[in-house]
N, C-alpha and C positions, 0 to 999 in steps of 0.2 A: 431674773435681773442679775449682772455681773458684780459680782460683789464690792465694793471698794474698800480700799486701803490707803490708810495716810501716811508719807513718806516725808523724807527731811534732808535737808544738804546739813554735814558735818565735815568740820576741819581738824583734826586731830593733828594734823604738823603744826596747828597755830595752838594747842593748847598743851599746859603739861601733863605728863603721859599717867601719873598718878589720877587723874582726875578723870579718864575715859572708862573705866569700870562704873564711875557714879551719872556720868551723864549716859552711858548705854543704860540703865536700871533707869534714871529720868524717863526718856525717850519710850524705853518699853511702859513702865508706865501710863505715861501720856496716852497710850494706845498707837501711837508708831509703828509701823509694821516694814517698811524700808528705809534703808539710810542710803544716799548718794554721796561718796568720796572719793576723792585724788583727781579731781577732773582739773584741779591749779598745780596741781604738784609735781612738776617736770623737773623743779630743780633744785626737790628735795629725793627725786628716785634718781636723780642721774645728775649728782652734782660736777662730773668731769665725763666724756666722752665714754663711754663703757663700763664707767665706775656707779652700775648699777645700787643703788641702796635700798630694798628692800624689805627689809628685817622690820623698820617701824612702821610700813605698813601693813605687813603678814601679824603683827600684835594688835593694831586697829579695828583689823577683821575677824582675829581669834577673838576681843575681848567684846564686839557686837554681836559675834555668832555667838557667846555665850551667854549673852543677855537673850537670846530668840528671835535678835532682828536679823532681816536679810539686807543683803549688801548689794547696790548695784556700782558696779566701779565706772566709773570715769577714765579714758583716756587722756594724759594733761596734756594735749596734742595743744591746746586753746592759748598755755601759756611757754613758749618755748624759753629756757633759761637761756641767760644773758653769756653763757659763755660758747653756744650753740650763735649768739646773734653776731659776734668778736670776730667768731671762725669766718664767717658766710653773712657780710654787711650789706650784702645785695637781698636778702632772705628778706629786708623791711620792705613791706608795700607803699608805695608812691599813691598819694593821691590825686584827683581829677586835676588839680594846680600845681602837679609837676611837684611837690613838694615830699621828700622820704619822708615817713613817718616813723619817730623814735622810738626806742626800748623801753615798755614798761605797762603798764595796763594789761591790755590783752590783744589778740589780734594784731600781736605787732610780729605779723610775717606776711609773705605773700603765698596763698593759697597752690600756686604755679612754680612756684621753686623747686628745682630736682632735687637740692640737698635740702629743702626742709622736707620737703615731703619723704624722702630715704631715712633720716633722722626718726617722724614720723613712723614709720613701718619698723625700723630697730626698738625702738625704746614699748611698740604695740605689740609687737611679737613677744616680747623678751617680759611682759605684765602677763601676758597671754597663757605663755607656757608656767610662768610663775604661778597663778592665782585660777586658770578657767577650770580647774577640776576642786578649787574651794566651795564645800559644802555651803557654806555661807553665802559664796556669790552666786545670784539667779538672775543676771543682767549684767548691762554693758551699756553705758553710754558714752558713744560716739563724739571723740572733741565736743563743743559745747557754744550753745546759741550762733549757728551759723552765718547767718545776718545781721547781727549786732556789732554794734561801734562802727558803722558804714564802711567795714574792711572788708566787705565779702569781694567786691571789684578793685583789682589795682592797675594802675596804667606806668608798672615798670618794665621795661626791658625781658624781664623774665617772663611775664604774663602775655605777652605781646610773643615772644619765640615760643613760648608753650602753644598756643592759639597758633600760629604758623604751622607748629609741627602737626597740631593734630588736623590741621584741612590736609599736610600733607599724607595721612596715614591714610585719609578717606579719597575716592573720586567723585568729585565734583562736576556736575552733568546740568546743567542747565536747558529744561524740555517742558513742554505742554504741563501744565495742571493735571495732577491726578484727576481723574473721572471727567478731563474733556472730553468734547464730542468731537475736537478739529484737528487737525497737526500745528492749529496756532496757539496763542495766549488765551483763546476765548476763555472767558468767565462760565462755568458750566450752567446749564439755564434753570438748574435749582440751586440757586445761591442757598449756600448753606448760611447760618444754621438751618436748617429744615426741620427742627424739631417743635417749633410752636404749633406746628400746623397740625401735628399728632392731637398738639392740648385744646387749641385755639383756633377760631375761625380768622385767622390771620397770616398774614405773607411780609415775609422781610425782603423789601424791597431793592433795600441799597442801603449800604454801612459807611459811615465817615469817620473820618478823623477829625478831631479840633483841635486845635492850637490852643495854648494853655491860655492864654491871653483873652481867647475869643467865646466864653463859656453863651450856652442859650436858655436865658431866664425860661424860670417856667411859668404860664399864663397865670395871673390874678392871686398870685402868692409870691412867697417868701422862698427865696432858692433857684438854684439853675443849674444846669447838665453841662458834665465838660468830659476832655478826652475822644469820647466817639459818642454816637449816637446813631439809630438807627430807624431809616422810613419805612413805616409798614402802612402795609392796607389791610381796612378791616373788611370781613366778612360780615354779614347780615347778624351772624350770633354774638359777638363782639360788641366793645365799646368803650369807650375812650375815658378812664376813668381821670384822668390826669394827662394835658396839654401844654405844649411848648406855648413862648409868645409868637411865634408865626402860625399859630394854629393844627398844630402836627401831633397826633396821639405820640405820651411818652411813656404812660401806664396803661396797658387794655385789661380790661375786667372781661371775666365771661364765666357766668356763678361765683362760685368760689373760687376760682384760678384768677392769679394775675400775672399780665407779662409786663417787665421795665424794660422798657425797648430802649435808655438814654444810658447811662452813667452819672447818678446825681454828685453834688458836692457831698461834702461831710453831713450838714446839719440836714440838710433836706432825706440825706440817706437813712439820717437818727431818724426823723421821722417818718420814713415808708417804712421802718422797719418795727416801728413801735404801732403805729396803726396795724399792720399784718399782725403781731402781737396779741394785740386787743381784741381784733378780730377771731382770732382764733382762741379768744376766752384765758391768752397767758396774760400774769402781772408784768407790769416793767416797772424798771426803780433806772433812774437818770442819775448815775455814779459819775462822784467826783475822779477829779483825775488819780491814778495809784490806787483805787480801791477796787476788791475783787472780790464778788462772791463765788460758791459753789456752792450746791443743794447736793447731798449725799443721804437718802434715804429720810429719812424726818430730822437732819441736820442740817443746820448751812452753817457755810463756813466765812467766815471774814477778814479780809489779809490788806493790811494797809501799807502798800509800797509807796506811797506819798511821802511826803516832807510836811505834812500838819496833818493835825488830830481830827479823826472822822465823827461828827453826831451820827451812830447809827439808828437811834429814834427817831431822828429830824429826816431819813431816808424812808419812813414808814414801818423801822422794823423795830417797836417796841418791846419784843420779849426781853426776858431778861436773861444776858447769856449764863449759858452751862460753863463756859472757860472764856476768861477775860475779861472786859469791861466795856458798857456799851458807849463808852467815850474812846475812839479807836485810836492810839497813838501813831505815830510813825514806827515801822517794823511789827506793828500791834496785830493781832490775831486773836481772833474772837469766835466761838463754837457758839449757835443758836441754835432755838427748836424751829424745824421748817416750818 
């Protein structure tokens, strides 16, 4: 089994510098075994255009590596400082309603800008050469939650000519479907997927699309399919564990295999996946919003990213924790016996 280790995000440019010696001895303590830093800190290492400052965080990393922790650094790619946004006002990503979006949080650039992204490759080179031969650092993470704050898409100007440029780098050929049988569009006569048919006495027939609008209840229950959906025909070994309201297989059973030939909603999806669950002799526990566990060898762990206080009893887990308290606060974190 691969062993695990628990790691932590720390902010030493938000704290004073006398007090990183006590909280790296915390930390190790703790049993901490990684610390992730400077993934926000673009404009405390580069508070003017070239004017590199890294001296306070080459002391961040001297005074964790002397504690025994490893360091994975952080690119602060995530937060470009505001006198990089001054220079290059076009750098802010525009939203789906044409609207720029201001300086400040995170993600306040467009992913497709030639000068953020040159900016970018300056300030990553230039930590690179600084810090990739520190003993201390054994990792690197890459800018930071790529999808988050629904910035990863922007529909400015820059992102629209970037997208131009790169259909112009490629040739663009418009021909038959890989692995038809014709010089035309024909659909090739094993509609893929093809692969149930390896598991399952079953055939995927034809795949649709739905309209958001237009979901297809599921028969004599609670719930319905949307997005796509797909007609199959069963095989004699097969069988229909679960049905559409037009009477069309949307789950096929065949022993212990099953195929979801639909796209359920959300709640329908909690529940095919908690019966699978069940079935297969695992617990499920039904967490509130913001709460996360992990099972780490005869530990679990407890992280409450919510905004109210978790009962972890009233979720079935009455042990009493080893770290923390089984009334989970917000930001709370709690070590149990598995």
């Amino acid at each position: 089994m691969t062993k695990r280790a628990l790691g932590v995000c720390y902010y030493p440019e938000h704290w004073p510098e006398e007090g990183w010696a006590e909280d790296a001895r915390r930390m190790k303590a703790a049993g901490i075994a990684f610390v992730r830093i400077g993934e926000f800190a673009w404009s405390r290492l580069e508070p003017g255009r070239g004017d590199y400052r890294f001296e306070w965080l080459a002391r961040a990393i001297d005074t964790l590596h002397a504690a025994g922790l490893k360091v994975v650094l952080g690119t602060p790619t995530a937060t470009p400082p505001k006198w990089l946004v001054d220079a290059m006002p076009d750098m802010l990503p525009v939203g789906r309603d044409g609207r720029t979006r201001g300086f400040g949080s995170r993600r306040h650039y467009d992913f497709a800008h030639e000068g953020y992204r040159a900016a970018c490759a300056r300030i990553v080179e230039a930590l690179a050469r600084r810090f990739g031969r520190h003993p201390a650092v054994v990792a690197w993470q890459t800018n930071n939650e790529y999808a988050c704050h629904d910035k990863a898409l922007s529909y400015s100007q820059a992102f629209l000519h970037a997208f131009r440029d790169w259909l112009g780098r490629r040739l663009l050929l418009i021909r038959p479907r890989s692995g038809s049988k014709t010089a035309s569009f024909a659909i090739p006569s094993a509609l893929p997927p093809d692969l149930p048919k390896a598991l399952l006495d079953l055939k995927v027939a034809r795949v649709v699309s739905l309209r958001p609008d237009d979901p297809v209840p599921l028969a004599g229950g609670e719930g319905a399919f949307c997005l796509w959906r797909e007609f199959v025909e069963l095989g004699r070994l097969a069988e229909a564990a679960l049905r559409t309201d037009d009477g069309l297989p949307a789950l096929v059973a065949q022993g212990r295999r099953s195929y979801l030939a639909d796209w359920p909603d959300d709640a329908l999806l909690d529940r095919l996946v908690a019966d699978a669950a069940r079935a297969c002799g695992l617990r499920t526990i039904a967490l509130p919003d913001g709460l996360r566990l992990r099972q780490s060898g005869d530990r679990l762990f407890a992280f409450n990213y919510g905004d109210a206080a978790v009962d972890l009893a009233a979720l079935g887990l009455p042990q009493k924790p080893l770290l923390g308290e089984t009334r989970l606060g917000p930001s709370g974190v709690a070590i149990l016996p598995a």
